[in-house]
C-alpha positions as CSV (number, residue, x, y, z in Angstrom):
1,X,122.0,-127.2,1.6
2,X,121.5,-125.1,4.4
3,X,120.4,-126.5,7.8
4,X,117.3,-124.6,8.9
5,X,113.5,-124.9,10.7
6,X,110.8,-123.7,8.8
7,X,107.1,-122.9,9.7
8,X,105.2,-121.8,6.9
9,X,101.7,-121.9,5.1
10,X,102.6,-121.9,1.6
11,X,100.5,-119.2,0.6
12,X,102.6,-116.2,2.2
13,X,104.3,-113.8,-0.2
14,X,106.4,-112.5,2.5
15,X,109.0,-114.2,4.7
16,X,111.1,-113.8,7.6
17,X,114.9,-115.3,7.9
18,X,115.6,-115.4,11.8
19,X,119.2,-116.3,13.0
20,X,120.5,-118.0,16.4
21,X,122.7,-116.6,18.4
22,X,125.8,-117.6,20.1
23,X,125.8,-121.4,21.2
24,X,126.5,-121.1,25.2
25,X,128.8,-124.0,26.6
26,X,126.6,-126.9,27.5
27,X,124.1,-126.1,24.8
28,X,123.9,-127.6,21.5
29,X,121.4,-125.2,20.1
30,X,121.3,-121.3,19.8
31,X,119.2,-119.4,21.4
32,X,116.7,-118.0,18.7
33,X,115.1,-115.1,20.7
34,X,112.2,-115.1,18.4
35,X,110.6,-118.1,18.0
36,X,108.1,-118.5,20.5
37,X,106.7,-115.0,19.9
38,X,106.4,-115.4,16.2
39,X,104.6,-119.0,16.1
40,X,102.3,-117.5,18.6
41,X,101.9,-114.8,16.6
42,X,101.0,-117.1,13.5
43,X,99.0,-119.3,15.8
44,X,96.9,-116.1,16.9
45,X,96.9,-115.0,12.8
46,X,98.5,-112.1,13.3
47,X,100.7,-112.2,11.2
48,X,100.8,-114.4,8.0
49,X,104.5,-115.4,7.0
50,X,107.0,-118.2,6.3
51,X,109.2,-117.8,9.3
52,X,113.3,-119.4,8.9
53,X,115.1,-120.7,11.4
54,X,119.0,-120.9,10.9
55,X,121.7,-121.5,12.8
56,X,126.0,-120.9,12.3
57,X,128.2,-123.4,11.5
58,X,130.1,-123.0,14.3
59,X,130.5,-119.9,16.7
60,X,132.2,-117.4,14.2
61,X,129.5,-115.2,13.7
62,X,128.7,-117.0,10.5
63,X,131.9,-116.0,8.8
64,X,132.0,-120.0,7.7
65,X,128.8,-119.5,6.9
66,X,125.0,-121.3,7.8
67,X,125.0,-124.7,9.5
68,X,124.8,-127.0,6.4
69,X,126.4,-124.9,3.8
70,X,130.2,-124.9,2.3
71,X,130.8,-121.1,3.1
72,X,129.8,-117.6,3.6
73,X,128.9,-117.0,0.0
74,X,127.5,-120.3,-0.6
75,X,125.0,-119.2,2.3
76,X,124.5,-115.7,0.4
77,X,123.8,-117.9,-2.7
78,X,121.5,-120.0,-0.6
79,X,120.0,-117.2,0.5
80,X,119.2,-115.7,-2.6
81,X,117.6,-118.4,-3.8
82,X,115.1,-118.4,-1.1
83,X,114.5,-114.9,-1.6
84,X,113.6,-115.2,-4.9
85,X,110.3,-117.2,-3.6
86,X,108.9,-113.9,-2.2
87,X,108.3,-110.6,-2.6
88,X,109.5,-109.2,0.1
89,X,112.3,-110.8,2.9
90,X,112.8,-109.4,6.8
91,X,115.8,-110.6,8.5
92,X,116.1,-110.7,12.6
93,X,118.3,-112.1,14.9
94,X,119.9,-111.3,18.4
95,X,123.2,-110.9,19.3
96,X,125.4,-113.1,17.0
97,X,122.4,-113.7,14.9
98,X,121.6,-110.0,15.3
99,X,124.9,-109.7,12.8
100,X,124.0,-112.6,11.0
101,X,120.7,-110.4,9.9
102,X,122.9,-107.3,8.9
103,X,125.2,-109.1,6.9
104,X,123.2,-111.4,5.1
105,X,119.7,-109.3,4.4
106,X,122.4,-106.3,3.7
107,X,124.3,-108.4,1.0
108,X,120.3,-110.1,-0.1
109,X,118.6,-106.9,0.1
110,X,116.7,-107.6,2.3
111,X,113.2,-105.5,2.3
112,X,113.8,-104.8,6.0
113,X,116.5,-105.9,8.8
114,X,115.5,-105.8,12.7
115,X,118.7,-106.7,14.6
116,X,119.0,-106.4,18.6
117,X,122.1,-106.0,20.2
118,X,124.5,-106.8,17.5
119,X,128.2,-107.0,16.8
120,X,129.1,-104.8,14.0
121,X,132.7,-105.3,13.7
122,X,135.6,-107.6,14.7
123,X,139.1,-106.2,14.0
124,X,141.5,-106.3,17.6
125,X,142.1,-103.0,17.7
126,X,138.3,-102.2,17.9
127,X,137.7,-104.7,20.5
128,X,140.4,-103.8,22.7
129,X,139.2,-100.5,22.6
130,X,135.6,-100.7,23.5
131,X,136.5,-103.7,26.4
132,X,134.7,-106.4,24.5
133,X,135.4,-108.6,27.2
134,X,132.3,-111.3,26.3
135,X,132.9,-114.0,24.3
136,X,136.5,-113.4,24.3
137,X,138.4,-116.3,23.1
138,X,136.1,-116.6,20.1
139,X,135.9,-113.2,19.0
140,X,140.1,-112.5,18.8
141,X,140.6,-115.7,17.4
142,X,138.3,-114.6,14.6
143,X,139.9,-111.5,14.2
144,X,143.0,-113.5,14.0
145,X,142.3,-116.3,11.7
146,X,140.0,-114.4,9.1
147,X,142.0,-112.3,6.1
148,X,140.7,-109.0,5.3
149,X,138.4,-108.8,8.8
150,X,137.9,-105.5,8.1
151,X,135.4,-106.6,5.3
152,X,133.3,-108.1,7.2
153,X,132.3,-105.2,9.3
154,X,128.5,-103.9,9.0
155,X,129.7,-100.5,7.7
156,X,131.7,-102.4,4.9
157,X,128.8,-104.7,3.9
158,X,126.3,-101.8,4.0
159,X,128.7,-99.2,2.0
160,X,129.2,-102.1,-0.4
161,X,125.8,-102.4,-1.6
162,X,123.8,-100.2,-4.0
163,X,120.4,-100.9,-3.0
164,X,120.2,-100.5,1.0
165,X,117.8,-102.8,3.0
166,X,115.9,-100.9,6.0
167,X,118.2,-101.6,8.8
168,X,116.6,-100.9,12.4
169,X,119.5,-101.7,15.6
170,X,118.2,-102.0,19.0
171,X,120.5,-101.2,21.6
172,X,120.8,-101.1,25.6
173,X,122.2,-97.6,26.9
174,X,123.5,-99.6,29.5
175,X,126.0,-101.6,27.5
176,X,129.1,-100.0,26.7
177,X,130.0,-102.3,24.1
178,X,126.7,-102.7,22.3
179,X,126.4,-98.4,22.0
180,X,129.9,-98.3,20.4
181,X,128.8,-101.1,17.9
182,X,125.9,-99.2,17.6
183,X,127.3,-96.2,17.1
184,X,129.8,-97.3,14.1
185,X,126.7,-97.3,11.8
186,X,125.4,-93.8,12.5
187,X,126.2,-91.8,9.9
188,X,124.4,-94.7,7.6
189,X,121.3,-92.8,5.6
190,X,119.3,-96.8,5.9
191,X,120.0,-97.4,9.1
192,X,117.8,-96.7,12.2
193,X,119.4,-96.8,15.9
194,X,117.1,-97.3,18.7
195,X,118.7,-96.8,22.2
196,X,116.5,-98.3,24.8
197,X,116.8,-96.7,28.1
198,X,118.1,-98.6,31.2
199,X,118.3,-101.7,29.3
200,X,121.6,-103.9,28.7
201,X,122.6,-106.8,26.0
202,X,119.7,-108.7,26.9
203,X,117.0,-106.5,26.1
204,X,115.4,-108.8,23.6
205,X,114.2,-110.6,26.9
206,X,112.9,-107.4,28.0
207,X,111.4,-107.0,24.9
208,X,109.2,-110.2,24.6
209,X,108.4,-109.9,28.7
210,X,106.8,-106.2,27.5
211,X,104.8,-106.7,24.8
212,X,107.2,-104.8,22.5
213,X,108.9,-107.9,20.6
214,X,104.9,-108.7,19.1
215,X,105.0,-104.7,18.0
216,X,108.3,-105.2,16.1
217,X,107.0,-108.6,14.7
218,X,104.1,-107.7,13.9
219,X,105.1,-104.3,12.0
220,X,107.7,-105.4,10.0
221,X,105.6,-105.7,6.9
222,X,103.4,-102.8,7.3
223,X,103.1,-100.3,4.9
């Protein structure tokens, strides 16, 4: 079973799946990005949803799937099962866990997705290209050890799927590497970019600092 955080009511029909990010050296938890901003947001009733906190097995981008569970599809299967609880599912994560949401509310369809700043795909070549200097070591030992990487991009995932999940990527015009991840999805009829002026791979900060983070919470189920 999955390893996760939980904050719910139990009388929501709606439910958010939030993913951690990258686990820095000297840390032993991700960064969630979101959590502080939605419990105040429950606190303040705002909103009214079960909120899910999970976390990677390991810095892979969850390609070994959620902390707790065998595998990647194990943790689609997990996730699935969770889904089924609700009527409708957003998914939302940074970074890391910005791809974490793609993947996994792409292959749950997922009523909506809200990722900020994510990585989109892994193969060398790609990286190489765009300078993905960050995170380094990880990410070309990835593309190295996993078969088929090219499976795993967002594109794949998405083009994979019948039924589309709203997709909605937030991205800093000031990061080079975050605009050509970006920009591999554009041409994707369920998926929205959103370049942010004069920001950079950290904008999610920005985000919550401005106000703007309790907007996108808070409008995720609307309409």
């Amino acid at each position: 079973m999955a390893d996760f955080d939980i904050s719910t009511s139990g009388k929501s029909d709606c439910a958010i799946f939030t993913f951690g990010s990258y686990t820095n050296p000297g840390r032993t938890e991700p960064s969630y990005a979101f959590v502080n901003t939605i419990l105040r947001l429950k606190k303040l009733g705002k909103i009214d949803i079960d909120v899910y906190y999970f976390k990677a097995k390991k810095n892979d981008w969850y390609l070994s799937g959620l902390s707790g569970e065998r595998d990647f599809c194990s943790s689609i299967e997990f996730l699935n099962k969770l889904k089924s609880k609700y009527s409708k599912i957003a998914c939302a994560g940074n970074s890391m866990g910005g791809y974490a949401a793609l993947a996994f509310g792409s292959l749950i369809q997922a009523t909506k997705v809200e990722a900020f700043s994510p990585q989109t795909r892994f193969d060398n070549h790609f990286l190489s290209e765009i300078g993905e200097y960050r995170w380094k070591e990880s990410l070309f030992n990835l593309a190295e050890s996993v078969t088929d990487i090219g499976d795993y991009s967002i594109k794949s995932i998405i083009e994979s799927n019948v039924e589309k999940s709203d997709c909605t990527i937030y991205y800093g015009e000031k990061c080079k590497q975050d605009s050509r991840y970006a920009l591999e999805l554009v041409n994707l009829e369920n998926v929205t970019l959103n370049k942010q002026q004069e920001l950079d791979h950290d904008l999610v900060t920005n985000f919550r600092n401005s106000g703007k983070l309790d907007e996108v919470i808070t409008g995720i189920f609307q309409n």
